[in-house]
N, C-alpha and C positions, 0 to 999 in steps of 0.2 A: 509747388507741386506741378502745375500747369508750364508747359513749355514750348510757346510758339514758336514754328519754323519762318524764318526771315524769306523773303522774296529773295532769288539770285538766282542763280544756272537752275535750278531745279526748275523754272520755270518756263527755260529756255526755248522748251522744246512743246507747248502748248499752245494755246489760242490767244490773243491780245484778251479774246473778252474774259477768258478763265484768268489773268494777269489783272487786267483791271477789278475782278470781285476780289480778286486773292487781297490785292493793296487793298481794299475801301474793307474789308476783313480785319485786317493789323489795323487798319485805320480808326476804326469802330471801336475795336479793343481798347487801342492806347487812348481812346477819349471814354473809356468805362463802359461803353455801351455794347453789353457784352450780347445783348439778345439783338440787334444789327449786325454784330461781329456772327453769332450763329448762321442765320438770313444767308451774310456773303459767303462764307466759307462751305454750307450747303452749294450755293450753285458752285462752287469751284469744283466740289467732285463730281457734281453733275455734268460738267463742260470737259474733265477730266479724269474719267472714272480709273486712270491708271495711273494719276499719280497721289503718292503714298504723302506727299505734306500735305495736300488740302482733307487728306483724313485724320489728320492728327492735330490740324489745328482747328478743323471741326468737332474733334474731340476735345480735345485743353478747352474750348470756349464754352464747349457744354458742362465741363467737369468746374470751371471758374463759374458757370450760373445753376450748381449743384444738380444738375441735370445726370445723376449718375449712372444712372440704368441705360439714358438714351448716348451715353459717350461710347458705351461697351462696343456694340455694333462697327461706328467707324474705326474704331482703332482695331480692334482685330482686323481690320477691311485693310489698315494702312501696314500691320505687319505680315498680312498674307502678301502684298505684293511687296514688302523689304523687311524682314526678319529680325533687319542687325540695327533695329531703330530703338535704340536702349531707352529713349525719353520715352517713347509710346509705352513700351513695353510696363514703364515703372506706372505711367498713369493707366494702362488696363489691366493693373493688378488692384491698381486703389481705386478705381470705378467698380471692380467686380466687389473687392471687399467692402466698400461703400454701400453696395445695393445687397447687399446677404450672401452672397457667393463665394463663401471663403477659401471651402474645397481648392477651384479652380481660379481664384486670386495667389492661389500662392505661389507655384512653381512663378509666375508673371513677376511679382516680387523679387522670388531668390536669385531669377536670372539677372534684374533689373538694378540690385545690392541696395535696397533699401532695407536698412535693418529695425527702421520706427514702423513702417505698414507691417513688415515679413512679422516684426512681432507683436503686432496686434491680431494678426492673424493666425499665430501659433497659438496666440491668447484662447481666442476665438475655438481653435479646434481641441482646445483641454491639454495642450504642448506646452506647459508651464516651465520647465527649465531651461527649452530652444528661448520659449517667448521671453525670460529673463535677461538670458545671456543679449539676444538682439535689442533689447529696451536699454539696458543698459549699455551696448554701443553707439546707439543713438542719443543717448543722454552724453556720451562724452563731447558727441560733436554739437548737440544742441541742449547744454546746459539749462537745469531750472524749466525746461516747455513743460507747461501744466499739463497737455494731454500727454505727456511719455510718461510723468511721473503718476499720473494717474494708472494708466495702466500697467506699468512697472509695478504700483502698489498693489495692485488688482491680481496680477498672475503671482507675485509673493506671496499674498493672502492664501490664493486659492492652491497653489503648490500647498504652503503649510497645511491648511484644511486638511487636503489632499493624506498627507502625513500624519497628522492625528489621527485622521481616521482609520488608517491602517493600523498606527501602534493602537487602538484602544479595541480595533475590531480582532486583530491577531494575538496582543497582550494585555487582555482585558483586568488581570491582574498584577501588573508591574506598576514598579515604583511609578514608571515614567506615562506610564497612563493614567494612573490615579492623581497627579501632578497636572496633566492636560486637561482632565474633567474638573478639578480644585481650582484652576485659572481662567476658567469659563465661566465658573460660577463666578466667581469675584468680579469678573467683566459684568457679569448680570446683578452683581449686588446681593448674590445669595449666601451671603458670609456663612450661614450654620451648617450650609449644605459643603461649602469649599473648605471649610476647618475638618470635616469630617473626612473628605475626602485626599488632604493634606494631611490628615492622620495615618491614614490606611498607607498613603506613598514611605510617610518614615516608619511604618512598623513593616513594610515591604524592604526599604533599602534606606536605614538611616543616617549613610554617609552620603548618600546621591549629593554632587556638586549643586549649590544653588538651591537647593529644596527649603534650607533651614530661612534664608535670605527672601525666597518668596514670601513661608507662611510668616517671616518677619512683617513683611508689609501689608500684609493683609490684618496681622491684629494692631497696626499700625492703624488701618485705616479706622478700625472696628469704633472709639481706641481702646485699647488694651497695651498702655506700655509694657507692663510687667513682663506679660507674654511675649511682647515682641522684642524687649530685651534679653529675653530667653532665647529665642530663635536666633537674631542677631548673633548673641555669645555663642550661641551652637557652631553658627558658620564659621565665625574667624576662629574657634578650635580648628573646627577641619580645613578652611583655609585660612591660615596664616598670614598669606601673601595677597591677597585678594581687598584689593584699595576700597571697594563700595561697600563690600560689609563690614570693613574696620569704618568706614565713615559714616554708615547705617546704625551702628553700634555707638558710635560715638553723639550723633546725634539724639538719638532718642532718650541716652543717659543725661544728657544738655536738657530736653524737655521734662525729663524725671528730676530735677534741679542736681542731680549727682556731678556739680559743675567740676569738681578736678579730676574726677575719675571721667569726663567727657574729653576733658583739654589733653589728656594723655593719651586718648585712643582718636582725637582727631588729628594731632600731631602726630600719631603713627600712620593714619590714614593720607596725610598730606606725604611724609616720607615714602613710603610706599609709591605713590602715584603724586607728582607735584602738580600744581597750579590747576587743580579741579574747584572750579567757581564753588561750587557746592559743600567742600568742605573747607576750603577758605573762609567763607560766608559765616558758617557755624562755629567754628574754630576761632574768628576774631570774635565772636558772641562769648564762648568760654572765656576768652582772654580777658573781655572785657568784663566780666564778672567776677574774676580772678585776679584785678586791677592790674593786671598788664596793659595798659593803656597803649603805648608806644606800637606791644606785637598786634594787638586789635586793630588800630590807623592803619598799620603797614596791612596784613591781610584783608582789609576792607577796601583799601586803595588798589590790592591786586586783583577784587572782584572786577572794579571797576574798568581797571587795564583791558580784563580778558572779554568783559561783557556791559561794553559803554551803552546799550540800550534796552537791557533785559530786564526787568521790575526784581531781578537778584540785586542789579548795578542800582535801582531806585529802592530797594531797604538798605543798600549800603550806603548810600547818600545820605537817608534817614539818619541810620545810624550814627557816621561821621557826625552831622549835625549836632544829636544827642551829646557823643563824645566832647565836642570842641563847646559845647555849653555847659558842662562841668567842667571843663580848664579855663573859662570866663574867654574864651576866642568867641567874642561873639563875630566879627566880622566874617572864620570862616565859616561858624554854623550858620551863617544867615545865607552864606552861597551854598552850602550844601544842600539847605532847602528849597533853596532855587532848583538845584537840580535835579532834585528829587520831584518837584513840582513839576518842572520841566517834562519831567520822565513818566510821569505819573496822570497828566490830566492835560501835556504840549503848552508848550511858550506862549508868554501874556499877549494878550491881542497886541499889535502894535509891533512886535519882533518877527 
C-alpha cells in the first residue's frame, strides 16, 4: 500500500541538510524503524516545504505505522503542489477511508484505479453492485486475500438483504416472498413456522422453479423422508433436466432403503451432470448394495480422483476398505484405512 519515493533529482534542487534527513528517512524505513523514519521525513518538509516527495513519504511512513488520520494532511499537502502523483493519491484515499471518511476517500481511489479500497468504500456507502463488480476485480488480481473475500461476501449479503426486502415489502404475497421468509426461518431452525410459509409459496405458484427442491430439504433436515421424497419427486416432474434434484431424489430414496429405485435415479442424475462427488458418492453406495461391486470401486475411486482430501474422499476410503474385506483383499483394505485415517485424524506421528 505504502510507496516510498527514492532520493534522486527530485532532490536536486534542495538543501544538503533536507537530503541528509530525506536518506537517514529510507534509511529508518528499510531497518523497520518506522517511528525514526516518521522524525526524518518530518524535518525534510520542514527544510522543504515545496517539495512534494518529503510529503508523501511522510505520509507512506505514517500510513506503514497505522497513523491514518495523521497521513491525510501531508499527502493532500504533497498533491496540492503535484496532482499527477497517482501513488499519493491511492494512499490518501486509503488513509481517508481508513479514519471514516469514505464520502471523500472515494473520488481519491477512482482516480487512483484501486478497485480493492474503491470497493470497500462503495461497500461502505450502501453501493452494493459498484462495490461487487470492484471486489471482484481485485479478487482476479489478488486471489483467495482474506480481507477482499470478506468484504466481497459482506456487500453480496447485504445487496441480497437489500433485495428480499424489497420483494417481501412490495410483494408481500408472492410465491417468491413467502419462499424468502420460509428460508429464514430454516436458517433460524424454525421448521413449523418455514413449512408453513413453504406452503403458502406452492399454493401461491406451484411450479416456481426450485421451490419444491428447497422445501425438499428442509423435511430433510426435519427428518421427514416421506415428505421430502414428495418434494424431491415434485421437482424433477417439473424439472427433468435439472442434475441436483434427480440426485436429491435419488439420494433420499438410498436412505428410505428403496435401493434400486435410488440406483436408477442417481444414475440419471450422474447422466445428466457427470462427475459430481456427491452423486458419485451415493450411487457407488446403491451399487454396492445392489452387488455391483466392480460399478461401486470404480465411482468411489472417482470421488477420490475429484476430491483427494475432503471427508467425501475419507467415507470413500472407508468404504473401498469395507469393499476389499468382503472380496478377502485384505492388503488393499488395510491401505485404504490408512487413508482414511490419514484423512480423518492426519498421518502417524513419525510420517
Amino acid at each position: 500500500m505504502t510507496a516510498f519515493l527514492a532520493i534522486g533529482l527530485l532532490f536536486q534542487t534542495v538543501s544538503p541538510e533536507a537530503v541528509e534527513h530525506a536518506k537517514a528517512g529510507l534509511a529508518a524505513k528499510q531497518s523497520g524503524d518506522i517511528k525514526e523514519a516518521i522524525v526524518e521525513f518530518r524535518k525534510v518538509t520542514e527544510l522543504a516545504p515545496d517539495l512534494a516527495a518529503g510529503y508523501v513519504n511522510l505520509g507512506a511512513a505514517m500510513i506503514e505505522n497505522h497513523q491514518y488520520s495523521d497521513a491525510i494532511a501531508p499527502l493532500k499537502k504533497a498533491l496540492n503542489i503535484n496532482p499527477s502523483l497517482t501513488g499519493a493519491e491511492q494512499m490518501l484515499g486509503y488513509a481517508l477511508l481508513s479514519s471514516g471518511y469514505t464520502k471523500e476517500a472515494l473520488p481519491h481511489l477512482e482516480k487512483a484505479g484501486d478497485p480493492g479500497a474503491l470497493g470497500i468504500a462503495q461497500l461502505k456507502l450502501g453501493q452494493f453492485p459498484e462495490a461487487i463488480k470492484n471486489l471482484n476485480a481485485a479478487l482476479e488480481k489478488h486471489p483467495n486475500n482474506p480481507g477482499l473475500l470478506y468484504y466481497l461476501g459482506r456487500a453480496s449479503g447485504l445487496l441480497s438483504k437489500q433485495a428480499f426486502d424489497a420483494l417481501e415489502s412490495s410483494f408481500p404475497n408472492s410465491a417468491e416472498a413467502h419462499q424468502s421468509l420460509a428460508e429464514n426461518y430454516v436458517a433460524l431452525r424454525r421448521l413449523p413456522e418455514a413449512e408453513r410459509e413453504y406452503q403458502a409459496a406452492v399454493k401461491a405458484r406451484p411450479d416456481l422453479p426450485g421451490l419444491h427442491l428447497a422445501m425438499g430439504e428442509m423435511y430433510l433436515a426435519m427428518p421427514d423422508l416421506a415428505k421430502a421424497e414428495s418434494e424431491f419427486r415434485a421437482e424433477t416432474d417439473l424439472e427433468p433436466g435439472d442434475a441436483e434434484s434427480s440426485y436429491r431424489l435419488g439420494d433420499v430414496l438410498l436412505k428410505e432403503g428403496k435401493v434400486k429405485e435410488a440406483k436408477a435415479e442417481l444414475t440419471r442424475a450422474d447422466n445428466l451432470r457427470p462427475n459430481m462427488p456427491e452423486t458419485l458418492y451415493s450411487l457407488a453406495k446403491a451399487r454396492s448394495l445392489t452387488g455391483d461391486a466392480p460399478g461401486a470401486e470404480k465411482n468411489w475411486k472417482r470421488v477420490i480422483e475429484l476430491e483427494a482430501h475432503s471427508d467425501l474422499a475419507a467415507q470413500s476410503h472407508f468404504s473401498l476398505a469395507a469393499l476389499y474385506r468382503k472380496q478377502g483383499k485384505q492388503t488393499e483394505a488395510a491401505h485404504e484405512m490408512s487413508e482414511y485415517e490419514s484423512l480423518k485424524h492426519g498421518p502417524p506421528a513419525g510420517k
